[in-house]
N, C-alpha and C positions, 0 to 999 in steps of 0.2 A: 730674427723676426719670427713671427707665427703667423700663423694662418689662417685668417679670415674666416670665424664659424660659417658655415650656410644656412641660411633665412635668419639672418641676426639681425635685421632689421624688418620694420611695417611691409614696406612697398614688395621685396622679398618672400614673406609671407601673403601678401595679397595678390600678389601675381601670380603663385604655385596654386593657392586656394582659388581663384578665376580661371585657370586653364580645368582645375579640377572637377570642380561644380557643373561647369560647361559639358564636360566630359562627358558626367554621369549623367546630365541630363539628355544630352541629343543618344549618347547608345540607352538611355531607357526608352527613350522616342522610336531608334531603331529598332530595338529587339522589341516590342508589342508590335509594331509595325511585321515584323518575319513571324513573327507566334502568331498576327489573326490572318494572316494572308498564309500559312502552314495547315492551317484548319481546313483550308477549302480546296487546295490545290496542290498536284505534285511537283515538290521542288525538283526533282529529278528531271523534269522536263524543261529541257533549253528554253523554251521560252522564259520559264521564271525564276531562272539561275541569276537572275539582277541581283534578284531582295537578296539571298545569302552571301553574293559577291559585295554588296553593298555593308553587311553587317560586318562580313570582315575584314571591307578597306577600313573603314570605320574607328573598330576595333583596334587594327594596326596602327592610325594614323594619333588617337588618342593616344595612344601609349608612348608611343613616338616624340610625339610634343609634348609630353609631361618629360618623359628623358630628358629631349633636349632642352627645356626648360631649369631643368637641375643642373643641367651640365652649363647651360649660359649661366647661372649664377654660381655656379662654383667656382667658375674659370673669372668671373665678372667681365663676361665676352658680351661686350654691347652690340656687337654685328652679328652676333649667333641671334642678338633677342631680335634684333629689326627683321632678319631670316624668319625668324618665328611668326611675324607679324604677317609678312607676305606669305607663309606657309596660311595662317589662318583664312587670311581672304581664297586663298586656293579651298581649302576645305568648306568654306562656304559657297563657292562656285559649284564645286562637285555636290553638296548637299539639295541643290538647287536643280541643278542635272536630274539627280537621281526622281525627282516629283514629275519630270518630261518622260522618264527612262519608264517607272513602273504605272506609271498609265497606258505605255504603250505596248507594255510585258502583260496586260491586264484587261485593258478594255479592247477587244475587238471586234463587238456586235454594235457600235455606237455609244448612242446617250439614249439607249433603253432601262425601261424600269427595272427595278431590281427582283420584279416579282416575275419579270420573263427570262430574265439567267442572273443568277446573281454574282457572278463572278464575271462574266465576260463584259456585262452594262455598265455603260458609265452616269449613269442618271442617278435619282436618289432612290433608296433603301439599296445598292448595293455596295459591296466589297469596296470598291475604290472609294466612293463618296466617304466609306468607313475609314479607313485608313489613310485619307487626306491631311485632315488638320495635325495626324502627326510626323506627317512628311514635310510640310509647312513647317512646323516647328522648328528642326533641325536648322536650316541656315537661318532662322528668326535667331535661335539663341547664341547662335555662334557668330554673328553679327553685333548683338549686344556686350558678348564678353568681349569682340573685336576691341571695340571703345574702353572697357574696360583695363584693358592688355595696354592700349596705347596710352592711357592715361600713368598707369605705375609704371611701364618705360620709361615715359620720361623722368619719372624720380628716380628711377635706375641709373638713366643714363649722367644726372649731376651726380650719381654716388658715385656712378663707378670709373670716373672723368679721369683720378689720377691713376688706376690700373696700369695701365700700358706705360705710360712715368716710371713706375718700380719694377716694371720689366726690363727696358730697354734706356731707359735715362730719357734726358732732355734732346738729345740727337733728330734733329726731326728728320733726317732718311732713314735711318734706325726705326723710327715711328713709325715711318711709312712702308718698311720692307715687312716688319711686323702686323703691321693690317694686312696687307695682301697675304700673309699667311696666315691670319684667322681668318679673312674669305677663303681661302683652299680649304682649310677644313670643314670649315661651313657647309661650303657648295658639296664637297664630297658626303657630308653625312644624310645631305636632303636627295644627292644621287641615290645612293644606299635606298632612302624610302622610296622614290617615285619609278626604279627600276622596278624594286618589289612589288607596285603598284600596278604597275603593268603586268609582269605575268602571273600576278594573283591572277587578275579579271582573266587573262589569256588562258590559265589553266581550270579556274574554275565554269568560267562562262563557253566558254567557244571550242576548245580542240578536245579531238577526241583521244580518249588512253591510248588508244593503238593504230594511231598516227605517225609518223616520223618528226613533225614539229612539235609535241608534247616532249618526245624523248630528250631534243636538241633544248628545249623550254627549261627543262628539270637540269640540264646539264650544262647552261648559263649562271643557274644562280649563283653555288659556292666559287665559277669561276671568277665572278664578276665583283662577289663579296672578297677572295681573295686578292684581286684588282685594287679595291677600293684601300683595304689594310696596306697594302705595301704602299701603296702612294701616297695612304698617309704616315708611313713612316719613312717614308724617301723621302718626303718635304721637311718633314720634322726633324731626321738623324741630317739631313744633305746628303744622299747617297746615290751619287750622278746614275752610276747604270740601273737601278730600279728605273728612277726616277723617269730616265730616259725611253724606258721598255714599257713604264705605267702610259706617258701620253702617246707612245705611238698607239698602243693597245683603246688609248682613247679615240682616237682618231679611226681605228678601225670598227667600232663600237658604234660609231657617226654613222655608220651603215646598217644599221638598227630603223632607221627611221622608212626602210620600205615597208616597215609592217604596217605603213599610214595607209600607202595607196592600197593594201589588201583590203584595209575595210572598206573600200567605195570599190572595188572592180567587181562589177557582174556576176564575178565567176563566184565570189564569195563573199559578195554581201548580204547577204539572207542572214549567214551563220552569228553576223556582227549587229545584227535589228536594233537587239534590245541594252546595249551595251556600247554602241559606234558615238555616242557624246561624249562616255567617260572615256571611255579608251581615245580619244583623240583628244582630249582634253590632256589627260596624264601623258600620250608619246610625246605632243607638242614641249609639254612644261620639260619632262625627259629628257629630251633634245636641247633643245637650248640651254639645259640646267649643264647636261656634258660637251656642250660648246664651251660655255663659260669656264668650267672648269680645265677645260683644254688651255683656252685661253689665260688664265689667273697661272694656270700650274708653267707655264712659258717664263711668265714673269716672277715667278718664286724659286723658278731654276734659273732666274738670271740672277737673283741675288746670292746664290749657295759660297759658302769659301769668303764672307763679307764679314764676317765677325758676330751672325744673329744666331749662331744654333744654340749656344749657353740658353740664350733667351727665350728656345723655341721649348727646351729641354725640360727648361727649369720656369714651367709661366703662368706657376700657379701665384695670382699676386697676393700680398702679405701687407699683415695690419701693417703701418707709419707708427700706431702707437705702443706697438708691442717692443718694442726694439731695447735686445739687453746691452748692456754697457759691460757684457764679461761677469767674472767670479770676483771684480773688487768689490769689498761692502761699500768703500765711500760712495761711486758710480751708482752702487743701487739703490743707496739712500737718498741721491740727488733725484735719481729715476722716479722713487715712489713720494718724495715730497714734491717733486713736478706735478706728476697725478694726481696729487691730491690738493693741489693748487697751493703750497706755500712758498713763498717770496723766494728766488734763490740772490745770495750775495753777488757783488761785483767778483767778478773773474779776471785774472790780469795775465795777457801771454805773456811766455818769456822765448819766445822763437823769434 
């Protein structure tokens, strides 16, 4: 058999060109937005470390979902794309966030004129009033391509209905051990972003270089990103002791989530002003994202030693119509008069 070109159909190409268009248009929306608000004030100062922390979750999160977008339709992983779907209402939540965040990074003389500060006023002729309708924009159009996104899924999702059939056969617990492990890798690729996510803002926005929690900060990432690799190949090869060291590692990780209460205690919330929506917005999603995955990866190591690893190995799915009949010419002559739609004769077994 061969292998299924990628974007060989409409829905395929309208759904990569949707994620795209959106792309380019909400980071043109951000970056004017960082370029007229750079004119007037130093980025360098905490207060309005948002905008640039803002450009490059942004930045990140684009790029992100056009990957995982290629990669659901390479694999024709229909739970990677619904993943996709709930990533986008995330990314319009946070777009939405950030129009609360840089007004408050921004305005803090009131709703004075712009002709008595114009950067601090929130009223009209200044800075904020200017840089509104394109902070509005952003979850406007990523909103729009939402529907967009949901409408070619569903033609996705009739294409891509027999996939997992030519993976694992008709077997429906076979079917179903097989789903739980494309939610594992699912859940683990969106871990990957929304950890990222977090000590972006944490390294950009909030702590300081010569800290002892910037150090520890910088010194989570590759450990974490290493985490993430081996677990997903301890669910994919079945390889108990990873496997086994990846969730307890999860479950110590669970302990990630005191960074929530640091931004509301006294002692250090000032430092978290302008940035305490998203950042609790992303630990929350964070958390529960490595719950789940704690969770799902329990049930993926219960089926290990079951007969799915071929499946896991080998799951890239493949045309139905490609299928050779061997090096006999007869077979390949039946093969290309089929395709070309000619009558084939009565056949008689003799088994």
């Amino acid at each position: 058999m061969a292998v299924e070109p990628l974007l060989a159909t409409r829905a395929q190409r309208a759904f990569i060109i949707t994620i795209t268009l959106q792309a380019i248009v909400v980071l043109v929306m951000v970056g004017i937005t960082f370029r007229m608000v750079d004119v007037h004030v130093q980025m360098r100062s905490a207060r309005y470390k948002t905008l640039p922390c803002y450009l490059a979750l942004f930045a990140l999160a684009e790029i992100f979902e056009l990957f995982m977008a290629f990669d659901a339709l390479r694999l024709r992983n229909i739970i990677q794309l619904i993943g996709i779907l709930i990533f986008h209402v995330a990314l319009m939540v946070f777009a939405a966030l950030q129009v609360h965040q840089t007004r408050a990074a921004l305005v803090t003389a009131g709703d004075c004129l712009g002709s008595e500060n114009f950067v601090n006023c929130g009223g009209p002729g200044t800075l904020w009033r200017q840089i509104e309708p394109f902070l509005i924009v952003a979850p406007c159009v990523i909103a729009a391509s939402w529907f967009l996104m949901l409408f070619w899924i569903k033609q996705l999702y009739a294409e891509f209905g027999w996939a997992i059939f030519h993976v694992v056969g008709a077997n429906p617990k076979m079917k179903a051990m097989y789903q739980w492990y494309q939610i594992m890798i699912c859940l683990l690729k969106f871990d990957f972003f929304f950890f990222s996510g977090v000590t972006m803002q944490l390294l950009i926005v909030v702590l300081q270089r010569n800290s002892a929690e910037f150090g520890v900060t910088i010194a989570a990432i590759p450990v974490v990103l290493v985490l993430l690799i081996l677990c997903g190949l301890a669910v994919q090869r079945e390889i108990k002791p990873i496997m086994a060291l990846s969730l307890t590692m999860m479950l110590a990780a669970l302990s990630y989530l005191y960074k929530l209460v640091r931004f509301y205690q006294p002692v250090s919330r000032d430092a978290y002003d302008t940035t305490r929506a998203s950042l609790t917005v992303f630990t929350i999603i964070a958390f529960v994202l490595l719950l789940a995955t704690f969770a799902v990866g329990l049930r993926c190591f219960s089926d290990f030693d079951r007969g799915l690893q071929s499946s896991k190995v080998n799951s890239v799915p493949l045309r139905p119509g490609a299928t050779s009949y061997g090096s006999s010419g007869n077979m390949s002559q039946k093969q290309s008069n089929n395709q070309l739609g000619a009558p084939l004769g009565p056949r008689i077994s003799i088994e």
